[in-house]
PyMOL CGO cylinders between C-alpha atoms (Angstrom):
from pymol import cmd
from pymol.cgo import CYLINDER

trace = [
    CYLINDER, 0.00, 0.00, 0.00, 1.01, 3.53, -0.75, 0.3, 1, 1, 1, 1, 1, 1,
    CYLINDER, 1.01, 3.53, -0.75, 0.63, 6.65, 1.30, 0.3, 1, 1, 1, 1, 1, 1,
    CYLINDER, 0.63, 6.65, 1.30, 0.68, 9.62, -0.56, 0.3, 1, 1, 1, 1, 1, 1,
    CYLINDER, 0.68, 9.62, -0.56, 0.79, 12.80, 1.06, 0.3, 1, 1, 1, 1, 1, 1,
    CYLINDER, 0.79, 12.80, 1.06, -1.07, 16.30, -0.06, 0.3, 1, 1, 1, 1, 1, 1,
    CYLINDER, -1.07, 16.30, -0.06, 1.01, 19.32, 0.39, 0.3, 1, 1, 1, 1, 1, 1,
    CYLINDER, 1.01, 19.32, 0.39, -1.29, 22.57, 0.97, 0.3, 1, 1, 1, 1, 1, 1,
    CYLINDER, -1.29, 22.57, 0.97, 0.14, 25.22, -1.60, 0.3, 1, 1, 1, 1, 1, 1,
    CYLINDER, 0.14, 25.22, -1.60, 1.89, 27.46, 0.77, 0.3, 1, 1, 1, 1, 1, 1,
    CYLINDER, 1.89, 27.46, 0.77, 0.56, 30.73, 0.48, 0.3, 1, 1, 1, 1, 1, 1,
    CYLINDER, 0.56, 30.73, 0.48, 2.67, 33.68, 0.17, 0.3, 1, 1, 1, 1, 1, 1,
    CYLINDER, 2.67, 33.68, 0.17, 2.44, 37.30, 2.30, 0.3, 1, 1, 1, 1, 1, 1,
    CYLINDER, 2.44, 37.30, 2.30, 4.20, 40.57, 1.27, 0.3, 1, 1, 1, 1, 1, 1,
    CYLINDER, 4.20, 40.57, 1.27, 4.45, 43.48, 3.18, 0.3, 1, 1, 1, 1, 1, 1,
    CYLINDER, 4.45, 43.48, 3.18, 2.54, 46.85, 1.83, 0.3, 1, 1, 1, 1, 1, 1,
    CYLINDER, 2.54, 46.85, 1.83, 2.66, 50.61, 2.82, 0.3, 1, 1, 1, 1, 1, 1,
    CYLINDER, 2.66, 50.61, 2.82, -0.81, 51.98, 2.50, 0.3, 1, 1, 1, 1, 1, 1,
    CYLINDER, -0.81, 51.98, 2.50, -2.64, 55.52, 2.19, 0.3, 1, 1, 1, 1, 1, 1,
    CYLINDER, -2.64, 55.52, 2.19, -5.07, 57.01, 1.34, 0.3, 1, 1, 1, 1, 1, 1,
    CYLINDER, -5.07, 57.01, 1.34, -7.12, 60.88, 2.47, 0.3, 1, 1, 1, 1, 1, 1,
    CYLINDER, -7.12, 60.88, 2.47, -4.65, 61.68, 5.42, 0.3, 1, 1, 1, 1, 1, 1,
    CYLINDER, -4.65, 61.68, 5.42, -3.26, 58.63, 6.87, 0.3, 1, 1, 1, 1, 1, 1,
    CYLINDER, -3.26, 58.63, 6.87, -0.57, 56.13, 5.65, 0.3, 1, 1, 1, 1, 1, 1,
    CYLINDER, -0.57, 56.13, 5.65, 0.53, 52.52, 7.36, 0.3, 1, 1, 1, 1, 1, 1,
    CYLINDER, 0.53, 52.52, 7.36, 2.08, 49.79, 7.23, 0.3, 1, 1, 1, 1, 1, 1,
    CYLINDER, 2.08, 49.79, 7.23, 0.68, 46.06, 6.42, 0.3, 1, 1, 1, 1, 1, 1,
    CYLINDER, 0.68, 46.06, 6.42, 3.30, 43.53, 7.46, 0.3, 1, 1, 1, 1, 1, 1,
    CYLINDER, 3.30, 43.53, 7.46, 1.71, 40.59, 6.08, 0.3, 1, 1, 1, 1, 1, 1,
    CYLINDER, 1.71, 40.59, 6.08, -1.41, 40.17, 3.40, 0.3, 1, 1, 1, 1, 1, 1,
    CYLINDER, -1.41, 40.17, 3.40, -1.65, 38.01, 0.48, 0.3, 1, 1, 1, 1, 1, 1,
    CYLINDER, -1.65, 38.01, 0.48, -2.64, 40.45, -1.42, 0.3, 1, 1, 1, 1, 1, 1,
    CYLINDER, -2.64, 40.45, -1.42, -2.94, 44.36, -2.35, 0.3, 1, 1, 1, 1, 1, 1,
    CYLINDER, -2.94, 44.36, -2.35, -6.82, 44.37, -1.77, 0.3, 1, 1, 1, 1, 1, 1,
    CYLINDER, -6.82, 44.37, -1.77, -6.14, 42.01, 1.74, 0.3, 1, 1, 1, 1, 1, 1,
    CYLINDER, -6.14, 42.01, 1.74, -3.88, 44.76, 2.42, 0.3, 1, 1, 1, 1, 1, 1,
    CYLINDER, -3.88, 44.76, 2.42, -6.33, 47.56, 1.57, 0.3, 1, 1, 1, 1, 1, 1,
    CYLINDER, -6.33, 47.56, 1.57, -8.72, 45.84, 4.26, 0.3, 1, 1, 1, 1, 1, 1,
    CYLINDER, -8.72, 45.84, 4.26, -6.49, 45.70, 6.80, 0.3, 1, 1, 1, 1, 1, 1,
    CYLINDER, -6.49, 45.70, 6.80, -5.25, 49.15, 6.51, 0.3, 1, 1, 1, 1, 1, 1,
    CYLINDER, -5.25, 49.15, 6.51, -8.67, 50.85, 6.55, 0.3, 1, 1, 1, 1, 1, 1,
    CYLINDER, -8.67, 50.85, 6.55, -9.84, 48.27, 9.15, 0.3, 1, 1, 1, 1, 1, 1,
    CYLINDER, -9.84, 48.27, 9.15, -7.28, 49.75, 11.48, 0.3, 1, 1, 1, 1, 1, 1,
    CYLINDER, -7.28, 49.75, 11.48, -8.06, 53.53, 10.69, 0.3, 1, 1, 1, 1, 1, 1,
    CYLINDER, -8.06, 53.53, 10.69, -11.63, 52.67, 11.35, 0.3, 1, 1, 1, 1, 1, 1,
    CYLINDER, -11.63, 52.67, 11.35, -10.58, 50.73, 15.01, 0.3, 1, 1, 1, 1, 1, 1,
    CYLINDER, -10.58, 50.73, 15.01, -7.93, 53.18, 16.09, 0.3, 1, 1, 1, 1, 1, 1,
    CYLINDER, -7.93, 53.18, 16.09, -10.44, 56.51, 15.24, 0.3, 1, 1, 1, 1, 1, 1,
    CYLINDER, -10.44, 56.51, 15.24, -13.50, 55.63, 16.85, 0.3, 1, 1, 1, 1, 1, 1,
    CYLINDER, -13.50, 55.63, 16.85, -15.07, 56.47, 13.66, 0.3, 1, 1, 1, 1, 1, 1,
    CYLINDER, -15.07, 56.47, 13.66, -13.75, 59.78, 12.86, 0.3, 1, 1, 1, 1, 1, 1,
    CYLINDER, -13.75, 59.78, 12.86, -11.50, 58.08, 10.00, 0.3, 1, 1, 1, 1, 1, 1,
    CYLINDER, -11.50, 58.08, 10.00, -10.85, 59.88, 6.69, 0.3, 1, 1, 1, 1, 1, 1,
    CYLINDER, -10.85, 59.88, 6.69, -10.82, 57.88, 3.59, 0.3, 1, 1, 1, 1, 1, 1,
    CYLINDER, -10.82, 57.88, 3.59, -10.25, 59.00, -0.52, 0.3, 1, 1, 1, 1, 1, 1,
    CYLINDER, -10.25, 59.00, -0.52, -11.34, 57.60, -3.61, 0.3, 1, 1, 1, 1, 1, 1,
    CYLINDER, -11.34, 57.60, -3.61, -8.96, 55.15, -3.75, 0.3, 1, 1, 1, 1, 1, 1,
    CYLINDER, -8.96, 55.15, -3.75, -6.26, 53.75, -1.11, 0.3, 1, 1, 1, 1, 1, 1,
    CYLINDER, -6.26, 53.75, -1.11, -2.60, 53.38, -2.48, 0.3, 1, 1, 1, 1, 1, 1,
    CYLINDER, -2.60, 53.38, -2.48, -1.30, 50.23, -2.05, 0.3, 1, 1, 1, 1, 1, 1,
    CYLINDER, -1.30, 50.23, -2.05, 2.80, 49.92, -2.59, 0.3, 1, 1, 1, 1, 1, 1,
    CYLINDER, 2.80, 49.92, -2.59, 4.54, 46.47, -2.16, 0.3, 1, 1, 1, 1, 1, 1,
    CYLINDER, 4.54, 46.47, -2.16, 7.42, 46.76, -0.28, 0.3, 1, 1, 1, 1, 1, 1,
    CYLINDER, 7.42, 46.76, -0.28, 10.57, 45.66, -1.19, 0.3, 1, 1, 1, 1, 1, 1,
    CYLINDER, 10.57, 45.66, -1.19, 9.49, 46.87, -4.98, 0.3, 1, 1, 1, 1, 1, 1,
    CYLINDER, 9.49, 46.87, -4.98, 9.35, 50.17, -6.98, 0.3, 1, 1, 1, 1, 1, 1,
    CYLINDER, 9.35, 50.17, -6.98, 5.92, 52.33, -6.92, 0.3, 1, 1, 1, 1, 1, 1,
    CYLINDER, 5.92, 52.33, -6.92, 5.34, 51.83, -10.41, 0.3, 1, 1, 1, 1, 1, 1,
    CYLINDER, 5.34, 51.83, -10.41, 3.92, 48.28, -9.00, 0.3, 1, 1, 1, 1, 1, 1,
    CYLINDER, 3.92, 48.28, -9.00, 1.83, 50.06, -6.64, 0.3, 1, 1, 1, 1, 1, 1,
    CYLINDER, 1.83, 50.06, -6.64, -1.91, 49.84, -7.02, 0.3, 1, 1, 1, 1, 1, 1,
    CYLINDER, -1.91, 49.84, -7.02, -4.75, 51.92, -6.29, 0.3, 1, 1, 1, 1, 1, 1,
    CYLINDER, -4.75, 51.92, -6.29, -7.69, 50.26, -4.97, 0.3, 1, 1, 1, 1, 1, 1,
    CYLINDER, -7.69, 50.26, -4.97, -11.19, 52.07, -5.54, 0.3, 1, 1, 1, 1, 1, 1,
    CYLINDER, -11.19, 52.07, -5.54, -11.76, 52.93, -1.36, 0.3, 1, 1, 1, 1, 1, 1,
    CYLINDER, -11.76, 52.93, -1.36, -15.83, 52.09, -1.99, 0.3, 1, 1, 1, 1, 1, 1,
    CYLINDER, -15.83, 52.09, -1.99, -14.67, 48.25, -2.61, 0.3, 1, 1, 1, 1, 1, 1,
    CYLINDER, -14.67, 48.25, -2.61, -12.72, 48.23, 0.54, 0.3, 1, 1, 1, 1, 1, 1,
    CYLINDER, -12.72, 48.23, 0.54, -15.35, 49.56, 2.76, 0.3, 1, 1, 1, 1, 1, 1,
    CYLINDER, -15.35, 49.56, 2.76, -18.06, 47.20, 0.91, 0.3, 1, 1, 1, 1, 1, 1,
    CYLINDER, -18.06, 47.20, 0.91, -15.53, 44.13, 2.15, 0.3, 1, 1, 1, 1, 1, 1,
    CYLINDER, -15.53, 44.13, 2.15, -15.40, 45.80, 5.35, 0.3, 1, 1, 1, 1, 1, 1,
    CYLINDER, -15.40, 45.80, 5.35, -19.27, 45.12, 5.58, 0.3, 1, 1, 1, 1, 1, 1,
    CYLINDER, -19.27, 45.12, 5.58, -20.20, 48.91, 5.74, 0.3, 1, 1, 1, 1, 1, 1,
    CYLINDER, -20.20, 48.91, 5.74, -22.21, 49.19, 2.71, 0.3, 1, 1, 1, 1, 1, 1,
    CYLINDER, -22.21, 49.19, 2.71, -23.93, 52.35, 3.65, 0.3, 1, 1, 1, 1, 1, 1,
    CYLINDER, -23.93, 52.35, 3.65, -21.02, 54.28, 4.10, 0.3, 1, 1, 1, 1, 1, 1,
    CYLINDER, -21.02, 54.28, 4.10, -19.54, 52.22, 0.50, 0.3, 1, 1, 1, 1, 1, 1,
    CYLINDER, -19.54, 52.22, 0.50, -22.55, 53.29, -1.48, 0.3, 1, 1, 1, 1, 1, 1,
    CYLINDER, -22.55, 53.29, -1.48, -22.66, 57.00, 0.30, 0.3, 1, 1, 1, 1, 1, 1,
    CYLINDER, -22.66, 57.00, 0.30, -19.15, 57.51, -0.94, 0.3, 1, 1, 1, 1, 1, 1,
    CYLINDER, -19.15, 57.51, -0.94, -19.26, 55.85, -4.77, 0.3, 1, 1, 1, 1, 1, 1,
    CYLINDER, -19.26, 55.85, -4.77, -22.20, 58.68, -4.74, 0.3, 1, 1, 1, 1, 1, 1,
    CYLINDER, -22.20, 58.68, -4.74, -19.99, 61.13, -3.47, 0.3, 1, 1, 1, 1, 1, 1,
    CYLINDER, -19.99, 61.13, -3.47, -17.22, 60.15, -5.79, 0.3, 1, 1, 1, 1, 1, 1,
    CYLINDER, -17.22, 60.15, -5.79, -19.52, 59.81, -8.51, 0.3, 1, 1, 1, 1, 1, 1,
    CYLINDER, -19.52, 59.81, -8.51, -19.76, 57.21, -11.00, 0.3, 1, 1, 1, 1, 1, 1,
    CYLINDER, -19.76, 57.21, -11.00, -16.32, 54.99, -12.47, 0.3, 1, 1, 1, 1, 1, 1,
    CYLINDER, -16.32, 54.99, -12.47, -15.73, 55.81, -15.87, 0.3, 1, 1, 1, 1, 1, 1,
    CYLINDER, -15.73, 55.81, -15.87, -12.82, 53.69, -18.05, 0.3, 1, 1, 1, 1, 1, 1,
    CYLINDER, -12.82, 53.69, -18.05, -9.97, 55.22, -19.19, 0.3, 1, 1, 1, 1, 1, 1,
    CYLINDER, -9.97, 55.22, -19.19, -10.47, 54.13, -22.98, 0.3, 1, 1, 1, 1, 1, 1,
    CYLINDER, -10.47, 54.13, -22.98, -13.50, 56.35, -22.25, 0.3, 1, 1, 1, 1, 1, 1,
    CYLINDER, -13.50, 56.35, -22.25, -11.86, 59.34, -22.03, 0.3, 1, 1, 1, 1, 1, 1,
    CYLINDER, -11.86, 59.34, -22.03, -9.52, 59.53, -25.11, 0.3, 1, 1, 1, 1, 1, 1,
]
cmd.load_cgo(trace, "trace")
């Protein structure tokens, strides 16, 4: 008889700097730029007692690599992850709607 043994695919965490309106932090570990975009605003929201600021979009820089591999994450799908869809949909009105950059030339 053979025993063959399943090796989970080991899942992989960078570090990211993160901003966005007038606050910036670090995420040590996140699989990924929108993960770190959670966390992030997750912590602005915990640490402000709900006097948080937030933009359009939060920046999201991997560290350890240049900003041109930096994304920006639209801040209105970060608070809809968050579970405050009130406050989501209140600011994608604000912001108005998303329009494609193909659109514009």
């Amino acid at each position: 008889m053979v025993n063959f043994t399943h090796m989970k695919d080991k899942k992989t965490t960078q570090s990211y700097i993160c901003s966005s309106a007038e606050w910036d932090c670090l995420i040590e570990s996140a699989e990924s730029p929108m993960e770190a975009a959670i966390a992030a605003l997750n912590r602005q929201v915990n640490l402000s007692m709900g006097g948080f600021s937030v933009g359009a979009t939060i920046e999201v820089i991997p560290v350890k690599l240049n900003k041109k591999a930096s994304e920006f994450i639209y801040s209105p799908f970060v608070l809809a992850d968050l579970g405050m869809h009130a406050f989501a949909k209140d600011l994608a009105e604000r912001l108005g709607p998303l329009t494609d950059d193909k659109d514009q030339n």
